[in-house]
N, C-alpha and C positions, 0 to 999 in steps of 0.2 A: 714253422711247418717243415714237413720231411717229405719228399714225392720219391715213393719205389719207382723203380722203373728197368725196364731191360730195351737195349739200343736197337731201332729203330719196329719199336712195337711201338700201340697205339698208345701209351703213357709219352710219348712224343707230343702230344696236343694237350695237355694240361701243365705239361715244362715250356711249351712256348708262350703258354699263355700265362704263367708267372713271372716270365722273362719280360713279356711285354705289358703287364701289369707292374713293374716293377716292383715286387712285393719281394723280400728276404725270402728262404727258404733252402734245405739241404736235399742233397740229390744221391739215392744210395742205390746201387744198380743189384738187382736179383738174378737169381742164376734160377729159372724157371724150371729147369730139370732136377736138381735137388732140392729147389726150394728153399735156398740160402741165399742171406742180404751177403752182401761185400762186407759189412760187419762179422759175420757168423751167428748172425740173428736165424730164427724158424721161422720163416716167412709163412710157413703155415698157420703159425699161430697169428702175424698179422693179421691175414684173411684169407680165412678159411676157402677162399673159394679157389685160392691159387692161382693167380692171376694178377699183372698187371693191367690199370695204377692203379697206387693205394698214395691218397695222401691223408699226412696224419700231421690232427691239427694241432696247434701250440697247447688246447687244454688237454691230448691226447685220445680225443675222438678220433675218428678215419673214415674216409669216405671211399668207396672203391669200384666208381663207376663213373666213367667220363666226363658224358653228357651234365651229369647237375656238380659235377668237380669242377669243369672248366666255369661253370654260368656262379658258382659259388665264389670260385676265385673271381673272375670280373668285378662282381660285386664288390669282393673288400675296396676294388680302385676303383671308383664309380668315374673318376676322371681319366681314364684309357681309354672311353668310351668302348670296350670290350663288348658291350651287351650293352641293349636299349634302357629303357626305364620298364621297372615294372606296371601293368596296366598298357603298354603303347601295342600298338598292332607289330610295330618293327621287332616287339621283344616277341612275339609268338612266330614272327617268320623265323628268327634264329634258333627258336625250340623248332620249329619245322624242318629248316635245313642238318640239324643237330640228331634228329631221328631220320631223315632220307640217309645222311651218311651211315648212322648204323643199322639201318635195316637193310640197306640196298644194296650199298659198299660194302664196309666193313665184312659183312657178312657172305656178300657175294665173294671177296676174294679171298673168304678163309678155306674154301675146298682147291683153288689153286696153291695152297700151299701142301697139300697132301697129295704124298707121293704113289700111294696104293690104291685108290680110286678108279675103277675104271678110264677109259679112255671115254665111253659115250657120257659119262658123267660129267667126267671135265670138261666134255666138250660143251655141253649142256651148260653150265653153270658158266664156263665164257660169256656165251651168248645170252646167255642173260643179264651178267654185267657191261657188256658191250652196249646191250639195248639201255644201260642206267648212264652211260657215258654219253648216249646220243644224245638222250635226255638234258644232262647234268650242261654239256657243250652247249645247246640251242640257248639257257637258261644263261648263260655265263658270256652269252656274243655279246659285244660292246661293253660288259662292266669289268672293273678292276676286279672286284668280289662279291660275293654270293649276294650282298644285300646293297650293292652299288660302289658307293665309292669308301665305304668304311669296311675297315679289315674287322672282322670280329671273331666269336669263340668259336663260330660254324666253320668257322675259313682257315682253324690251324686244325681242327677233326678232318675237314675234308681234306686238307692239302697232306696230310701226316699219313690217307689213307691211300689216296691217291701214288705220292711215294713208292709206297708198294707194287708198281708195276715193276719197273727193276727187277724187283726177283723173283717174279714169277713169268718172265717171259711176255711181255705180254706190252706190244708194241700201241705209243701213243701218240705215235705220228699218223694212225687215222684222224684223229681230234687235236687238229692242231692249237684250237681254243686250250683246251685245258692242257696243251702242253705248257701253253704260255701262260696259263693261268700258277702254273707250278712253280715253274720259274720265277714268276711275281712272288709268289710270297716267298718263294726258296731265299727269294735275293734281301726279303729284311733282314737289316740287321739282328734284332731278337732273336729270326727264326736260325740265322747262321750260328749266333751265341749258342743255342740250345743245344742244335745239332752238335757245334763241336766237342761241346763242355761232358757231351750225353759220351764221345768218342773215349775222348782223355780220362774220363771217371772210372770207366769199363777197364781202359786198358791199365788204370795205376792198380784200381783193384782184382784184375788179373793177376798183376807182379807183385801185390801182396802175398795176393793168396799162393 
C-alpha cells in the first residue's frame, strides 16, 4: 500500500493508523499546490478531486477519503483492536465519533485557515467551533479516549484535527481536557513515529527536488 499525504493535513490520521496497525506500507508526500507526488507523479490523475489522503491499494485500487480509509485499514489488523467488531454497537460509536470530527471539526476549522474572510465571519465560525470543544471536552472528562479506555480510528481523526489549533491561533488552554487529551495520544509511540517520519519524508523530498 502507498498513503499520499502532505505534513501535517488530515492524511495525518490514516499514517497513524497504519503505524499502529502495523501494516507495511509506503509514504509519498504531495505538493498540493502543483499537484505533484515527491515522485513527479500528477497527483491529479491520482485523484481527481486533489486532495489528500489517497491510499492506494496493493491490487492498485485507491481510496481517498478518511473516514472509511482509516475503518478499512483497522480492519486488515483485526488484532490492534483499531475498531470494534462489525454488528457491535461500540463499532457504530466510532463511525459516530468519525463523522462529529468531520462535520463539526474538520470543517469548522477550515475557514480559520483562510486568510480573506471577513473578520465577522471568522469570528462566527470561532464560536462555533469553540461551542464543539465545549461539547467534545464534557464527553472526554474522565476517559483516556473517545470510546474509553481503547485508542481507536476516531481518536487519531480527532487528535490529527485537533493539532490544528497551532496554527491557527487558537488557544486550548480554555479546555484543559482536550489539551491533555492531545498530549495523550501525541505521546504514543506510533503517533510520534508518524509525525516524525511524515517530517523527514517532506524534507528528503524537498532536497530532491
Amino acid at each position: 500500500m502507498k498513503l499520499y499525504y502532505d505534513v501535517s493535513a488530515c492524511s495525518l490520521s490514516p499514517h497513524i493508523v497504519l503505524r499502529e496497525a502495523g501494516l507495511e506500507f509506503e509514504l509519498e508526500w504531495v505538493d498540493l499546490k502543483t499537484l505533484r507526488t515527491a515522485s513527479g507523479a500528477d497527483f491529479s490523475q491520482i485523484n481527481p478531486k486533489g486532495y489528500v489522503p489517497v491510499l492506494e491499494l496493493d491490487d492498485g485500487q485507491i481510496l481517498t477519503e478518511g473516514a472509511p480509509m482509516v475503518q478499512y485499514i483497522a480492519d486488515l489488523a483485526p488484532k490492534s483492536n483499531l475498531i470494534p467488531p462489525v454488528g457491535s454497537i461500540e463499532r457504530y460509536r466510532v463511525a459516530e465519533w468519525l463523522t462529529f470530527t468531520l462535520a463539526e471539526l474538520h470543517r469548522g476549522f477550515t475557514p480559520l485557515f483562510s486568510s480573506d474572510l471577513p473578520a465577522d465571519i471568522l469570528d462566527s465560525a470561532r464560536q462555533r467551533l469553540y461551542g464543539r470543544f465545549d461539547y467534545l471536552a464534557k464527553h472526554l472528562d474522565g476517559k483516556p479516549y473517545l470510546l474509553g479506555d481503547t485508542f481507536t480510528v476516531a481518536d487519531a481523526y480527532c487528535f490529527t484535527i485537533l493539532n490544528w489549533a497551532q496554527f491557527v491561533d487558537v488557544d486550548m488552554s480554555r479546555w484543559p481536557t482536550l489539551e491533555t487529551y492531545v498530549e495523550r495520544v501525541k505521546a504514543r509511540p506510533k503517533v510520534q513515529e508518524a509525525m516524525q517520519a511524515e517530517k523527514m519524508d517532506y524534507q528528503g523530498a524537498n532536497q530532491n527536488g
